[in-house]
N, C-alpha and C positions, 0 to 999 in steps of 0.2 A: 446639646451637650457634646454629642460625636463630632459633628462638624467644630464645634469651639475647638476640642482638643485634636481634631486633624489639622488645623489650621496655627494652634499654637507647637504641635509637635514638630510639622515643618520647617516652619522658620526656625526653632531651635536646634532642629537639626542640621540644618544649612550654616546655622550661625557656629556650631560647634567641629562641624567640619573643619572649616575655617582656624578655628582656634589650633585641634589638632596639629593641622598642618603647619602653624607657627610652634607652639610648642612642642610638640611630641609628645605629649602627656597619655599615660595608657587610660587614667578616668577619663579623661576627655575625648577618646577614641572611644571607648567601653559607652559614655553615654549619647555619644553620637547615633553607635548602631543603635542603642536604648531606643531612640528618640526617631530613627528610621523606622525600626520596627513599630513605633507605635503608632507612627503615622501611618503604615499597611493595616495595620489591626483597623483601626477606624475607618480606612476606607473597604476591609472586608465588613465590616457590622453594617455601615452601607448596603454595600452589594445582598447581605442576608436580608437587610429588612426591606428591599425593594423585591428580590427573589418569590419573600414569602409571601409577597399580595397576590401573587400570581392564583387565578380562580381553582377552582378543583377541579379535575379529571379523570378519564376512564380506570387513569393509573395510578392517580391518587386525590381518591374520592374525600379523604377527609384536607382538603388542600392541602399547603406546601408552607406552614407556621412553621412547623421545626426547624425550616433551615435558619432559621435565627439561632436556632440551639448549636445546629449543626458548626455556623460561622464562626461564634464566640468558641467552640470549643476548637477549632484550626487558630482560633489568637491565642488561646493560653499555649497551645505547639508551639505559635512562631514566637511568644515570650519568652519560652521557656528556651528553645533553640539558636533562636537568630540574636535574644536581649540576653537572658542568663550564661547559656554556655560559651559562650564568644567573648563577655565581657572578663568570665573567669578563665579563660584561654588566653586571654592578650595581659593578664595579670600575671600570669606565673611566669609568661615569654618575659616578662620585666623584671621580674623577680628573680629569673637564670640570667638575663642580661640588660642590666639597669644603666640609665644613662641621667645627664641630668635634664631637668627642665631648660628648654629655651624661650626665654620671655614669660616666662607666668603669670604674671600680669595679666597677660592677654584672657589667662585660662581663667583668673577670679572674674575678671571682669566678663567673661562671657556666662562663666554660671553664676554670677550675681545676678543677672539680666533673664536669665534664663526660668532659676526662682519664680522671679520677680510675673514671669509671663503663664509658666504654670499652675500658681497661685490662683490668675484671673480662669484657667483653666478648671480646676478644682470646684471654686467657688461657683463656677456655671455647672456643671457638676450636682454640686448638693443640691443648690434652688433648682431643681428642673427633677431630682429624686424626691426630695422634702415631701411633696405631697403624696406621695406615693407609701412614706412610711407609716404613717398612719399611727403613730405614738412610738412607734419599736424605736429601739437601740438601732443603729449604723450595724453593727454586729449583724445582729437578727435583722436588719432589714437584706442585708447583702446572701446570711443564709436562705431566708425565706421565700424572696422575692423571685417570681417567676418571669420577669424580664430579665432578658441575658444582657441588655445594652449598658443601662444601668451602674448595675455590679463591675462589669468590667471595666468602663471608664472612670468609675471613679476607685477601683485598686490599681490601674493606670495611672492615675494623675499621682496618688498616695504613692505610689513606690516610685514614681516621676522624681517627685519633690524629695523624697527620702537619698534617694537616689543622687539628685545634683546636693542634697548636703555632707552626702558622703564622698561624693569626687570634691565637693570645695575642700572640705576638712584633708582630706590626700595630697592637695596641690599645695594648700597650706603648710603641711607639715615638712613634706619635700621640698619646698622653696627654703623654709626655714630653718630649717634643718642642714638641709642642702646634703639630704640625703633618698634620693629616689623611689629607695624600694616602698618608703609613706604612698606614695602615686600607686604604686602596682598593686598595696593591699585597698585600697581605694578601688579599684577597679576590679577586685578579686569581691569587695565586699559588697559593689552593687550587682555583679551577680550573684550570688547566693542569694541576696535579697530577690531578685528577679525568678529566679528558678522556686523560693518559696510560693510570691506572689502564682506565677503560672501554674505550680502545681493544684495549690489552692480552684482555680478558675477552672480547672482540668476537673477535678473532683467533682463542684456544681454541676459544670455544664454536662457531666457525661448523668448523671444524677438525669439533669431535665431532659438531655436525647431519652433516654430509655423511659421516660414517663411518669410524670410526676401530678400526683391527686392535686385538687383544690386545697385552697390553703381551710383550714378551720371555720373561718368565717364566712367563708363564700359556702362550704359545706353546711354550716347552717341556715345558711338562708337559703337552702337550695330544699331542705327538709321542710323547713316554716311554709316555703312556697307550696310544694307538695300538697300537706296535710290543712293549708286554710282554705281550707269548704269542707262540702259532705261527699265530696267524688272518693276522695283514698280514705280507706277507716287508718290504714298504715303503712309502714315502709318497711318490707321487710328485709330487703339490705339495697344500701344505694352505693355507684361506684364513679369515680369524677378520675378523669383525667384530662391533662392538658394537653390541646394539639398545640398550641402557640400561647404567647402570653396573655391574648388575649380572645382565648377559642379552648372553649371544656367542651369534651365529654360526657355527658351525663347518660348515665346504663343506669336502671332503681326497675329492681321488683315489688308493683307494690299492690296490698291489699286492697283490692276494691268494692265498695259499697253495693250491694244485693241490686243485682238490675239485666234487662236482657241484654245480648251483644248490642243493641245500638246504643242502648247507656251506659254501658264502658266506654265506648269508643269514645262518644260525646263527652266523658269524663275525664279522660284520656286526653285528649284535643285541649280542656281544657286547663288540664294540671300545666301539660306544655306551656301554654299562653303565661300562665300565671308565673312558672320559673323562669323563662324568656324576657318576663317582667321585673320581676324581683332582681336576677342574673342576666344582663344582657350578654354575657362573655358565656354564658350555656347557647354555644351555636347549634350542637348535635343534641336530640336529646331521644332514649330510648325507653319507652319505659313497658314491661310485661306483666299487665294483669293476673292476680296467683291469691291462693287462699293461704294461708299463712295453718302451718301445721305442725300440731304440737308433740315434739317427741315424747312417743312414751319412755316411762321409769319404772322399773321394777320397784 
């Protein structure tokens, strides 16, 4: 999905350059940069998910997963920066000094093509998240989901496409019109659109930098795992969190069944095995044998 939309963003951004420079159109400048910057977004999610294979170390024992988190959230900056603020800065310069289109033409017909490419973008996009959602809403799949790749490429492609219907509809009304300043609120309104998008992605991603538990379901299968044998009688409190999207934490104090130190331990070893089983994404797992103790109540 990253690679599809580095490769469609590219060429549409080379092809809208181009247009640019025939017509002068501020949409079509505004999604150029768009379409620049998203082509860097994708090759930083790149550079994150290659970063983060990297093994563990003296100085970061639990490896180096988050820079995934780390990356996506330097894309929602440069969406927010380089795609939003730029595109609403070259609209208002239109808007104090509006000129007409030259050749328009050029401009439908390059964001008709454009559509037409981000589309195939999108749709690589969903089939490649699809299974991933697991019955949820798109919504709740993009809140919940702890891969950063994902989410971002496809509010990417979404406000891609959103984005070229609002510079065609600009260019349209300004040819027709044959009045300009339609192009510059075109260009004011795919930023705003972009600044939402990024903030949005900013929100998530600083959410999973700082550390974010296992989703629900993985937390119960992490408890079922636990408590099926006679090793733990119970759990007295468990705590998940994610080093990368595909690397938990697991910390759990838990109640262990009457036995000497080497049948804890032997129980202990095996509770492991069993959640590593159930939970293969439980890479770390901690767990501290405790007798579970009942607060008195007057």
């Amino acid at each position: 999905a990253i690679i599809a939309a580095l490769l469609a963003n590219l060429g549409i951004a080379l092809a809208k350059v181009v247009a640019f420079v025939i017509t002068r159109s501020a949409s079509m400048l505004a999604e150029a940069i768009h379409s620049f910057a998203d082509t860097g977004n994708q090759a930083l999610l790149i550079l994150g998910g290659r970063r983060a294979r990297r093994a563990p170390d003296a100085e970061h024992p639990f490896g180096y997963g988050t820079e995934r988190y780390f990356w996506a959230f330097i894309v929602a900056l440069v969406l927010f920066t380089l795609g939003g603020l730029f595109a609403i800065f070259e609209g208002v310069e239109k808007l104090r000094h509006p000129h007409e289109l030259d050749s328009p033409v050029v401009a439908v017909v390059v964001l008709v093509l454009a559509i037409i490419l981000e589309s195939f973008s999108l749709r690589t996009a969903v089939r490649e998240a699809t299974p991933s959602r697991h019955g949820r809403s798109w919504r709740r799949f993009i809140r919940e989901t702890r891969n950063p790749e994902l989410p971002v490429v496809l509010l990417e492609d979404i406000g891609a496409l959103t984005g070229l219907v609002l510079a065609l509809v600009g260019v349209l009304l300004a040819w027709t019109t044959h009045e300009p300043r339609w192009d510059a609120l075109g260009s004011i309104s795919i930023g705003a659109l972009l600044c939402v998008i990024a903030g949005f992605l900013a929100v998530e991603m600083k959410s999973l930098l700082i550390g974010e538990s296992a989703d629900p379901a993985t937390d119960d299968a992490v408890r079922t795992a636990m408590l099926d044998g006679p090793e733990a009688v119970s759990i007295i409190h468990l705590r998940t969190m994610h080093l990368g999207p595909e690397e938990i934490l697991v910390a759990a104090k838990v109640e262990m069944a009457a036995g000497d130190v080497a049948t804890i331990a032997n129980g202990i070893d095996t509770i492991e095995a069993r959640v590593r089983a159930a939970v293969p994404e439980a890479t770390t797992i901690y767990l501290e044998p405790d007798l579970r103790r009942e607060i008195a109540t007057d």
